[in-house]
N, C-alpha and C positions, 0 to 999 in steps of 0.2 A: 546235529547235522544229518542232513539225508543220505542214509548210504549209497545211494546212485552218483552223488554228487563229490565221492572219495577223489583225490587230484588223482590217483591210479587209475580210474575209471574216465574219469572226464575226457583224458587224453584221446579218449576214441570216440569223441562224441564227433559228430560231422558240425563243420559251421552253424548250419541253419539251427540245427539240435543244441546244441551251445547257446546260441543267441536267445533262444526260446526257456530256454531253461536260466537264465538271467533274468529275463523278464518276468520271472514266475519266479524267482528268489527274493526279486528287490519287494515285490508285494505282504513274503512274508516276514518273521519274526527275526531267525537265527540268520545273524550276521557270518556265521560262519559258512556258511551255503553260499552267500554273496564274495567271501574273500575266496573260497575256492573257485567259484568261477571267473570272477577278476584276473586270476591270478593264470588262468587257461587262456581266459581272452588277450592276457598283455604275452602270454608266451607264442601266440602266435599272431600278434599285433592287430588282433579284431579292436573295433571302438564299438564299448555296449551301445543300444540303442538308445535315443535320448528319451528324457519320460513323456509316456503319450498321458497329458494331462487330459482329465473328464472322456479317454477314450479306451480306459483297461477293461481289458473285455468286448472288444466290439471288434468283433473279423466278419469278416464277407466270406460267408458258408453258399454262396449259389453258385452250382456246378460248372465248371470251362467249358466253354462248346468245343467242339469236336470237330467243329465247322464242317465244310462239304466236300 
């Protein structure tokens, strides 16, 4: 288990940090990284993201305008 991902710690992840950190658990091995975050997301009633099939790994990196 990844020690960032202790349920002590988790508790203070902000949503977005939470959700992001699921998506990056379900990818790898240890199931235990996945039940601790599960386990954050049903204590505060998030529903994980659904799986982005043929899309892991593909984010839109061009910067926000700033407009005028």
């Amino acid at each position: 288990m990844n020690p960032m991902l202790d349920p002590d710690l988790i508790e203070y992840m902000d949503d977005q940090t939470l959700l992001a950190a699921y998506a990056m658990a379900t990818g790898a091995v240890d199931r235990d990284d996945i039940a601790a975050i599960s386990g954050e997301l049903a204590r505060r009633n998030l529903m994980p993201p659904p799986p982005m099939s043929g899309l892991a790994g593909r984010f839109d990196m061009r910067p926000a305008s700033l407009g005028a």
